[in-house]
C-alpha positions as CSV (number, residue, x, y, z in Angstrom):
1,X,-6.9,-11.6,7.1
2,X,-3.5,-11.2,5.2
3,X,-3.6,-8.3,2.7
4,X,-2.2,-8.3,-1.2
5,X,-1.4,-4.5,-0.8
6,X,1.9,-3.6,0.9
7,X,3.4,0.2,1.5
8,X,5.3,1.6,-1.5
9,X,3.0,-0.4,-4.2
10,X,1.0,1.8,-6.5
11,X,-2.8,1.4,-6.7
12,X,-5.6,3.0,-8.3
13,X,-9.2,3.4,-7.1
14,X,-11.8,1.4,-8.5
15,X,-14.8,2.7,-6.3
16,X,-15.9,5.6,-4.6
17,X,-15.5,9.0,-5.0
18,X,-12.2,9.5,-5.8
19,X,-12.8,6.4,-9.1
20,X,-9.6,6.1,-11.6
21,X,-7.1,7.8,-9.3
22,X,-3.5,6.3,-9.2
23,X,-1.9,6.7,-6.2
24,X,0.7,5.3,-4.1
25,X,0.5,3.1,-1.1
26,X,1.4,5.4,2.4
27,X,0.4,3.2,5.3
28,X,-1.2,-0.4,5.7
29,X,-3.7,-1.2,8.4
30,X,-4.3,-5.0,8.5
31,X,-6.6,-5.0,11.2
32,X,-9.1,-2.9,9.7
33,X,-8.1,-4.2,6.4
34,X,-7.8,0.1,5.2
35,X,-5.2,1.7,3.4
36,X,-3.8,5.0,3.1
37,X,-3.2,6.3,-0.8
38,X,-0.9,9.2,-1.7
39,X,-3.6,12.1,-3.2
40,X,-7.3,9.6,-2.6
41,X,-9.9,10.1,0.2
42,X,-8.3,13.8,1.1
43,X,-9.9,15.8,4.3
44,X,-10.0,18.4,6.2
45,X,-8.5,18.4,9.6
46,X,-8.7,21.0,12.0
47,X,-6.0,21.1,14.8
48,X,-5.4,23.5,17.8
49,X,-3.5,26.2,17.0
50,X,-0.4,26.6,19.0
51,X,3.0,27.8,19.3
52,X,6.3,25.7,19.2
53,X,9.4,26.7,21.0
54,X,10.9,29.0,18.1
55,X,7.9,30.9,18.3
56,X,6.3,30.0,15.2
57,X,2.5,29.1,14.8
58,X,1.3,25.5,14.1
59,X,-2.2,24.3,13.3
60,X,-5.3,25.8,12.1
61,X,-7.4,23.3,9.1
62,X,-5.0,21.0,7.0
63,X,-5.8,18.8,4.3
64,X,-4.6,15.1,4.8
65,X,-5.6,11.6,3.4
66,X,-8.2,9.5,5.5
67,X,-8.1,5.7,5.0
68,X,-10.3,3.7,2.6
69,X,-10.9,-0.1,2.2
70,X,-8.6,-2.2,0.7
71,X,-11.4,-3.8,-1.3
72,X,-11.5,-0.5,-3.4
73,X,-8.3,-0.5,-4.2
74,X,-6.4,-2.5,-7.0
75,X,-2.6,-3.2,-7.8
76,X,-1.5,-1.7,-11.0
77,X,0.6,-3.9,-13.4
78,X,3.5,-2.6,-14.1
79,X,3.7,-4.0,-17.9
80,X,0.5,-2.4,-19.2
81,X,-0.7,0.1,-16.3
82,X,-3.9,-1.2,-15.7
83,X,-5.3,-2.7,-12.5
84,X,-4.7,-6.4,-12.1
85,X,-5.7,-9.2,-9.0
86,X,-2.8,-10.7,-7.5
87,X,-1.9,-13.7,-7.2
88,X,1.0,-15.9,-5.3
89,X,3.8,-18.2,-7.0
90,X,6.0,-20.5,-4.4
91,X,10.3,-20.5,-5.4
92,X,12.4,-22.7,-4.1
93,X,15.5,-20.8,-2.1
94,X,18.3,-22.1,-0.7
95,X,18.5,-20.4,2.7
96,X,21.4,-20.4,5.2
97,X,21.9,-21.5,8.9
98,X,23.9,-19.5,11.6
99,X,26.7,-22.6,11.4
100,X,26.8,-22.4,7.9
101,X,24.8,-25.5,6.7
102,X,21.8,-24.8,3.8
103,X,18.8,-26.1,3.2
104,X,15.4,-25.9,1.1
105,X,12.9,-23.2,1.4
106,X,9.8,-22.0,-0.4
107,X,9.3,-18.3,-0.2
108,X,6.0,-17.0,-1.7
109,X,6.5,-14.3,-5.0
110,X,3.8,-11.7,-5.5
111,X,2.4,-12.1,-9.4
112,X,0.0,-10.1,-11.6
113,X,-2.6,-12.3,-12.4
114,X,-3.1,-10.2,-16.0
115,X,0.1,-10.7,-17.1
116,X,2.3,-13.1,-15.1
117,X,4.9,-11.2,-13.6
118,X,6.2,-10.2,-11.0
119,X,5.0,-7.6,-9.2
């Protein structure tokens, strides 16, 4: 399944616990259709504690985000700030061969379905 959210977008949670929080995109898992949000879903990990070669201590519990759905998640528009659906809009390109000849391409342009633009 090919998912609307890409890394670097900005989101905001319209289920779960963490409801109403705006955060931004970190990692994209398409195969498991989840997502990881800057500051949503946070946990508490706890890893072996150890020494590196300096001598300094690593591990003990740290706080990191888990993955949540991508169906709980919506794009915010950037005109008003609010979440929006998306939807696609096909432009024509002219695109360029390795000897130099063009020719016609459609590329597909990701658009807020609240207010038209582009997102």
């Amino acid at each position: 399944m090919a998912l609307n959210i890409r890394k670097g977008d900005l989101v905001q949670v319209i289920t779960g616990k963490d409801r109403g929080v705006k955060g931004k995109v970190i990692e994209v898992y398409p195969e498991s259709e989840r997502v990881i949000v800057e500051g949503v879903n946070r946990i508490k990990k706890h890893t072996k504690v150890g020494q590196n070669n300096r001598g300094a201590k690593t591990g003990g519990i740290i706080t990191t985000e888990a993955p949540i759905h991508v169906s709980n998640v919506m794009i915010v528009d950037p005109e008003d700030g609010r979440p929006t659906r998306v939807g696609y809009r096909k432009d024509k390109v002219e695109k360029r061969r390795s000897d130099g000849s063009t020719y016609e391409a459609e590329r597909n342009v990701r658009i807020s379905r609240r207010t038209g633009k582009d997102l």
